[in-house]
C-alpha angles and dihedrals in degrees: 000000000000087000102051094052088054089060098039086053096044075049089048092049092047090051087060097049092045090045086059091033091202126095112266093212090112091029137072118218112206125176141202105189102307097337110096124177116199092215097192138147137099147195123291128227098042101188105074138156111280097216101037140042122252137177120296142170128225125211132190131185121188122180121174117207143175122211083218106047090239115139110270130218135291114264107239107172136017133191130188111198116191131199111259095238079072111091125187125209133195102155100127106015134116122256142212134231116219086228091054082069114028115118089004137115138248095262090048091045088059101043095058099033105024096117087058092056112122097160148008134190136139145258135218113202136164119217115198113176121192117305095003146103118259112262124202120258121200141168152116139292130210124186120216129193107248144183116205125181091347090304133105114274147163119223094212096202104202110204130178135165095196123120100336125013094261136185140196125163108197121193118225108196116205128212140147137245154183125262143017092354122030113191120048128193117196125178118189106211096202105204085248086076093051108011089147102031143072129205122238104168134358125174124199126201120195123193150114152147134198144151129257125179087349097305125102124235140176124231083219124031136155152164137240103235100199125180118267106273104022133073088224139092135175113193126165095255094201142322117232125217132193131177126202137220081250104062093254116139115197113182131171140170131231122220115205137163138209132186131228106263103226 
């Protein structure tokens, strides 16, 4: 008996993987019944100054998932948790209204608040509205500098052309915090937003320099803070959050390393 629930549960493992159908060595899978989210992503560059900040990009990955292909939950709420070796920086640089996006499209987000981007990426949803099959929804996110309600935020503007022109504008609110990771980003996605959907993927891509009073900064930047003694350092980058419609909550924290850069 031992030995066959060995092999149900090796079955089980190789479902999943399949389910994904990518290799999990730079993800973490995480599961809550048959609902299972692939939390991945990193910084980019790795090799960084061990005494003082420079630029960096962030990446996240989300992909939701069921073992069964039923349709899984609404997302209801998302966090983005960074290290806090990661600093984030907005003295200087444009922002966005929430009034200059709404109801446009991509092109026109970017024409009246390019100068505020600080990030882009994509989403993969399905919409299934009563009495008929799931169709695919697809589009682009950009990512603009904001200021709401006199904090920090990011105005996330959701834009898709299939099937149907389609736009959704999500607020990340920014604040800091003790301990392992010290900015945090949270959206809340009311069902209002996605009453008929369901995500599957969204990627999202963080970075950006520009120049203010003749010196250049980075709206991200960080260190390797590497132990006395090695050029190497292994720090947990975020941890990734994501609640469903459902009540389910599925979290997981990504380990990542970087090296001094000599």
């Amino acid at each position: 008996m031992r030995q066959r629930g060995r092999g149900v549960w090796a079955l089980a493992i190789l479902v999943v993987a399949l389910v994904f159908g990518a290799s999990l060595a730079n993800a973490e899978l995480v599961e809550r019944g048959n609902l299972f989210v692939k939390f991945a992503g990193g910084i980019s560059p790795t090799k960084l100054p061990r005494q003082t900040n420079a630029p960096i990009g962030v990446r996240v990955d989300g992909t939701v998932r069921t073992l069964s292909g039923e349709r899984p939950p609404a997302l209801r709420w998302i966090s983005i948790a960074i290290n806090r070796g990661g600093r984030i920086e907005t003295r200087g640089l444009p922002r966005c209204r929430r009034g200059q996006i709404e109801a446009v499209n991509s092109a026109r987000a970017m024409a009246v608040c390019g100068p505020a981007l600080v990030g882009s990426g994509r989403y993969l949803a399905d919409v299934a509205f009563p009495e008929q099959e799931a169709f695919p929804l697809q589009g682009r996110v950009l990512a603009f500098n904001a200021v709401i309600d006199g904090e920090r935020a990011i105005l996330a503007h959701v834009y898709g052309k299939h099937p149907f022109p389609n736009s959704r504008i999500f607020v990340f609110h920014i604040r800091k915090s003790s301990g392992t990771f010290g900015t945090i980003l949270t959206a809340a996605l009311p069902k209002s937003i996605n009453r008929h959907g369901y995500l599957k993927r969204i990627i999202l891509n963080l970075r950006r320099e520009f120049v203010y009073h003749g010196r250049r900064h980075s709206y991200l930047s960080a260190a390797c803070g590497a132990p006395a003694g090695t050029n190497l350092g292994v720090f947990p980058f975020v941890r990734v959050g994501m609640t469903f419609a459902d009540g389910r909550k599925l979290a997981s924290t990504l380990i990542r390393s970087c090296t001094v850069r000599r």
